[in-house]
DRENSE-411441 format. One record per residue (C-alpha): residue in three letters; x negated, y negated, z; residue number from 0. Coordinates in nm, 2 decimals. Layout:
! residues N
+------+--------+--------+--------+-----+
| code |     xx |     yy |     zz | pos |
+------+--------+--------+--------+-----+
|  ALA |      X |      Y |      Z | NUM |
...
+------+--------+--------+--------+-----+
This chain:
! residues 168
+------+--------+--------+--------+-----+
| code |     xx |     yy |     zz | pos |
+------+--------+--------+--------+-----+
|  UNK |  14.86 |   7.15 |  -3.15 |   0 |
|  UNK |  15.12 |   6.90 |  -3.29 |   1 |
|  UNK |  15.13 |   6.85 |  -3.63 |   2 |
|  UNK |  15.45 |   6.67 |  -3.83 |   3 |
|  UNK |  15.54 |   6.67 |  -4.16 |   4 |
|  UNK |  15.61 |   6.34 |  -4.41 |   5 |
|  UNK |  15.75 |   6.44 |  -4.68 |   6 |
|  UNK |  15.88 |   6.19 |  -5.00 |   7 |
|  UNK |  15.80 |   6.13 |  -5.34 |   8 |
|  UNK |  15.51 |   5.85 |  -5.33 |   9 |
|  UNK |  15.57 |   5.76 |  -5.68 |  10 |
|  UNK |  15.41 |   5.54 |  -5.61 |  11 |
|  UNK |  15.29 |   5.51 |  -5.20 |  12 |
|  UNK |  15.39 |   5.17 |  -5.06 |  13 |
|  UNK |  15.20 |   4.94 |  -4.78 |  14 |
|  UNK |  15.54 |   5.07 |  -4.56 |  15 |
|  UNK |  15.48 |   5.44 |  -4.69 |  16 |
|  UNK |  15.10 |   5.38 |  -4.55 |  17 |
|  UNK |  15.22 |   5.20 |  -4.23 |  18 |
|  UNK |  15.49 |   5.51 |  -4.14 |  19 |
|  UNK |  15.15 |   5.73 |  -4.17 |  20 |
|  UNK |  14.88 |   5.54 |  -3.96 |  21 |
|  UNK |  15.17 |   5.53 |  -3.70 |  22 |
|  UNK |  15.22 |   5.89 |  -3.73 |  23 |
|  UNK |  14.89 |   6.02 |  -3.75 |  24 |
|  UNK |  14.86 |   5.82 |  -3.43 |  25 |
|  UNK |  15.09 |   6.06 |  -3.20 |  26 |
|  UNK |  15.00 |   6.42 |  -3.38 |  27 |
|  UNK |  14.71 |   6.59 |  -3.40 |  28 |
|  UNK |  14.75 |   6.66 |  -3.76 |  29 |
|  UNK |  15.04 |   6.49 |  -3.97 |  30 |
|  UNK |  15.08 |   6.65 |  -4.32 |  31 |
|  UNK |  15.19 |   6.40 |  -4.64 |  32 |
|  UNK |  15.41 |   6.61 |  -4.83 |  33 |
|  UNK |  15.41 |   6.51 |  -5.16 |  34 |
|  UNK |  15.75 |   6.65 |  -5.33 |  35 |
|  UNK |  15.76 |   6.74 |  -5.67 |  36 |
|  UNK |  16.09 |   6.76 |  -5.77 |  37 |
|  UNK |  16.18 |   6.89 |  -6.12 |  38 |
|  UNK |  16.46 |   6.70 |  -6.12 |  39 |
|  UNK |  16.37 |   6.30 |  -6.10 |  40 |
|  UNK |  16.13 |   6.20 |  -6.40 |  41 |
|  UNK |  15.85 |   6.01 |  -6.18 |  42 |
|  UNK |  15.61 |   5.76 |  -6.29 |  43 |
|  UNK |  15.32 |   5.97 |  -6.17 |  44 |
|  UNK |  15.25 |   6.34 |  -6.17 |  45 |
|  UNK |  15.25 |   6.50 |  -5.85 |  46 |
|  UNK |  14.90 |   6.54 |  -5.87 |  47 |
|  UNK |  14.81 |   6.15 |  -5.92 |  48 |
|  UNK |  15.09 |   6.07 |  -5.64 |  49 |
|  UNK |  14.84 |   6.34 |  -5.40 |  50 |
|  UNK |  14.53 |   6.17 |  -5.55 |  51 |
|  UNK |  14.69 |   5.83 |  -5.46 |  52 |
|  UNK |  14.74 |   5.93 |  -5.10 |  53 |
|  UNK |  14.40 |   6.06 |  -5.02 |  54 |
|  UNK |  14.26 |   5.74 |  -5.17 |  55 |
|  UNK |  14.45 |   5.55 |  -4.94 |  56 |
|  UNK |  14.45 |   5.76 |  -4.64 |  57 |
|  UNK |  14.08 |   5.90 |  -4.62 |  58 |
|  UNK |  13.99 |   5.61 |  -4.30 |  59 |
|  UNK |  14.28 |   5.84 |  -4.08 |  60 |
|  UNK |  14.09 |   6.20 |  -4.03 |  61 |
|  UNK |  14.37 |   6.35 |  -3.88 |  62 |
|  UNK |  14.61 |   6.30 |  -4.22 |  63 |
|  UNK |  14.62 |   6.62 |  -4.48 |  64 |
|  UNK |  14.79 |   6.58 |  -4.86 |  65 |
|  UNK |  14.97 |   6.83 |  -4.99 |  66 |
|  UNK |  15.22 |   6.89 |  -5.31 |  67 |
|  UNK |  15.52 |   7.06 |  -5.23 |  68 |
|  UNK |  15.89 |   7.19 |  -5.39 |  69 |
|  UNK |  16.17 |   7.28 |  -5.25 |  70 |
|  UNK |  16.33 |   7.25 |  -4.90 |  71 |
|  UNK |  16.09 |   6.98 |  -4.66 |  72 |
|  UNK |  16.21 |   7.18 |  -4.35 |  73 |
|  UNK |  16.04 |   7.46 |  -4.55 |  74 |
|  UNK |  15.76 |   7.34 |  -4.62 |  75 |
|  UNK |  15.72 |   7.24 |  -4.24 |  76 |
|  UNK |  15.77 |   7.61 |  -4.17 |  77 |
|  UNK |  15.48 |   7.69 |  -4.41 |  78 |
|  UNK |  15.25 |   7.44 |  -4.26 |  79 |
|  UNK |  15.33 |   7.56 |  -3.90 |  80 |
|  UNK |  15.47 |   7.23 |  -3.81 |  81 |
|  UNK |  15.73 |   7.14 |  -3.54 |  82 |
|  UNK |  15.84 |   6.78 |  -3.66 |  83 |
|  UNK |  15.94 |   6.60 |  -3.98 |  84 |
|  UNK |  15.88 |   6.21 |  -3.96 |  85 |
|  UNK |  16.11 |   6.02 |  -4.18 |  86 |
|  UNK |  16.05 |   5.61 |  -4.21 |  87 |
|  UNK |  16.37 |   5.36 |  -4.17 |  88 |
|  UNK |  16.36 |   5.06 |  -4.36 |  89 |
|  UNK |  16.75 |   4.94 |  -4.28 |  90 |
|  UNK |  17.09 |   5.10 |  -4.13 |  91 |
|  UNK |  17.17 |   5.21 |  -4.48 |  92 |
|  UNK |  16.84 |   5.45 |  -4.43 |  93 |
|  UNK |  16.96 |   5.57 |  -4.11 |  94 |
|  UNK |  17.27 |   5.69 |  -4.25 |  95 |
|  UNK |  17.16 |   5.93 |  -4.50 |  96 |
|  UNK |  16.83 |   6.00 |  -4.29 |  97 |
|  UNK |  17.04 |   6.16 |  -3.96 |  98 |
|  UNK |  17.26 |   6.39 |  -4.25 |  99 |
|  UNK |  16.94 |   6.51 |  -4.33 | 100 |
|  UNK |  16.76 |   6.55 |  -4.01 | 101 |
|  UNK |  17.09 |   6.74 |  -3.91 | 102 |
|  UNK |  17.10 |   6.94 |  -4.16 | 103 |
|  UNK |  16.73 |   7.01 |  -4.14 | 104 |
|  UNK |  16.82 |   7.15 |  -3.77 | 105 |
|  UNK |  17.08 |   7.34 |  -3.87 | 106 |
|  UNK |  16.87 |   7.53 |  -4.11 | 107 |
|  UNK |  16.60 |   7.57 |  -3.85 | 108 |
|  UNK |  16.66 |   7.47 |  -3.47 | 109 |
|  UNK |  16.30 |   7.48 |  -3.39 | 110 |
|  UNK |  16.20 |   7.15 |  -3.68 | 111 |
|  UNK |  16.29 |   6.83 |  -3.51 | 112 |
|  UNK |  16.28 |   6.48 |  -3.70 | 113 |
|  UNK |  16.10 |   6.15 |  -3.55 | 114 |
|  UNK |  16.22 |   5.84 |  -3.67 | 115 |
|  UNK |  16.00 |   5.49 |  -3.75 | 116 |
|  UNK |  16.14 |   5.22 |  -3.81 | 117 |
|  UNK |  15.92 |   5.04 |  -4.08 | 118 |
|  UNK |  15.72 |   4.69 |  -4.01 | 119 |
|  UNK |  15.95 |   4.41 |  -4.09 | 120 |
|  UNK |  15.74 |   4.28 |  -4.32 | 121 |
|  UNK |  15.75 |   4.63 |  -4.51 | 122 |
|  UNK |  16.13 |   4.66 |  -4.52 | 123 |
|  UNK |  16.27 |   4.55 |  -4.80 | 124 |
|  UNK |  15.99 |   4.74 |  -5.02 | 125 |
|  UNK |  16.08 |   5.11 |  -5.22 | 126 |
|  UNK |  15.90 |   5.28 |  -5.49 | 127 |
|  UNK |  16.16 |   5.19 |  -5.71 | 128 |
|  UNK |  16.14 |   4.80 |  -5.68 | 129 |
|  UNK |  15.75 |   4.81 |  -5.70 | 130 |
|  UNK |  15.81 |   4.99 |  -6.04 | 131 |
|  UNK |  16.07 |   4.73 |  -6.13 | 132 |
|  UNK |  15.85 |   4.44 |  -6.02 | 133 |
|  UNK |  15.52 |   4.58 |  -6.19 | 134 |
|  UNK |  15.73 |   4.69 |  -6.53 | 135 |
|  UNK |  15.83 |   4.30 |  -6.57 | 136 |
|  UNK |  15.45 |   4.14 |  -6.50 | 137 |
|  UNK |  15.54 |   4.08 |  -6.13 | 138 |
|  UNK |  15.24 |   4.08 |  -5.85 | 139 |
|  UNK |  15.29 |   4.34 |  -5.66 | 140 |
|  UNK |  14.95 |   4.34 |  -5.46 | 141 |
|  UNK |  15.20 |   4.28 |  -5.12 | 142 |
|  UNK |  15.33 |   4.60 |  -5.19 | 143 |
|  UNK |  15.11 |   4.86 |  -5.24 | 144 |
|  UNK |  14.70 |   4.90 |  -5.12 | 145 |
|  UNK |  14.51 |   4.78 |  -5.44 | 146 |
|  UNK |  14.34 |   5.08 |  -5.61 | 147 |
|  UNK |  14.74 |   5.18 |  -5.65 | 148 |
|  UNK |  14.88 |   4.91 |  -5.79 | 149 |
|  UNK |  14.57 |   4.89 |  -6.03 | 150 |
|  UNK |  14.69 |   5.25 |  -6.08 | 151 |
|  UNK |  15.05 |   5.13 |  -6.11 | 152 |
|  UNK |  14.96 |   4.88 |  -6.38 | 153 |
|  UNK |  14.79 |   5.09 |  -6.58 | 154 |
|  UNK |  15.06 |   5.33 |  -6.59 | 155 |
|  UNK |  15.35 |   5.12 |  -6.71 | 156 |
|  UNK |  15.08 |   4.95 |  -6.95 | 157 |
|  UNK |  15.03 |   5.32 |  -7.12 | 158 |
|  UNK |  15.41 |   5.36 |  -7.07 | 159 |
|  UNK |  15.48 |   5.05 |  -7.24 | 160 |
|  UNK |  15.22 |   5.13 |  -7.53 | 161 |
|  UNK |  15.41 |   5.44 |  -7.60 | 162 |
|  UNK |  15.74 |   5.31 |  -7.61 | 163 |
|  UNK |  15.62 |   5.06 |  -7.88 | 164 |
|  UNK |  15.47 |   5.30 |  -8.11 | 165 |
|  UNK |  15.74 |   5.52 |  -8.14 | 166 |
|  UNK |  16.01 |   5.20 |  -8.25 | 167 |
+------+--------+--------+--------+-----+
């Protein structure tokens, strides 16, 4: 069987994040979403709405598991009995940083091996972190994400926003 690993944070899963994963789940027989929860970054969603998010958006591809993670992702392909990682590049800037880590993935285990995507065009200039931006000042960002998450994404920074107001 070949199943792959995608590991990332989702916060929150893009329209290039879900692109990367139909094209995946397309050459494995099972690709695994890990979901990383890492104590160090503050996200916008928990780890467990970033999962929830992802099986919303990924229940029409059967072959697709979600699944929280921490730690090492070359690890946590070791724990799911997996031989790949797949990592999405959106520009040359990704590629740098993406091959340090796929090497240093293989050095830690010379059996995980990394398969690249390059990302649709028309996904390549969106991150997580400029559909937060976009959102936080009233921007549409139905192009970026699938709807039920940006609806989600909305409502977020809405309950963020409240917060923040209260307590001035």
């Amino acid at each position: 069987m070949k199943r792959a690993v995608y590991p990332g944070s989702f916060d929150p899963v893009t329209k290039g994040h879900l692109d990367i994963i139909e094209r995946a789940a397309a050459i494995v027989d099972e690709l695994i979403v890990g979901v990383l929860n890492n104590n160090e970054k503050t996200p916008l969603f928990s780890v467990e709405e970033r999962v929830n998010m992802l099986k919303d958006v990924t229940v029409h591809i059967p072959n697709v598991r979600i699944e929280a993670f921490s730690g090492l992702s070359v690890e946590f392909v070791r724990k799911c009995n997996a031989s790949f990682l797949v990592r999405g590049l959106r520009a040359v800037t990704d590629f740098e940083y993406e091959l340090q880590m796929a090497q240093t993935n293989r050095s830690i285990d010379r059996n995980v091996d990394t398969l690249f995507f390059t990302t649709e065009l028309k996904y390549a200039y969106i991150s997580s972190t400029i559909v937060k931006e976009v959102a936080c000042y009233g921007g549409d960002i139905s192009g970026f994400v699938p709807a039920p998450v940006a609806e989600r994404v909305y409502d977020k920074i809405s309950l963020k926003t409240r917060g923040n107001r209260s307590e001035v």
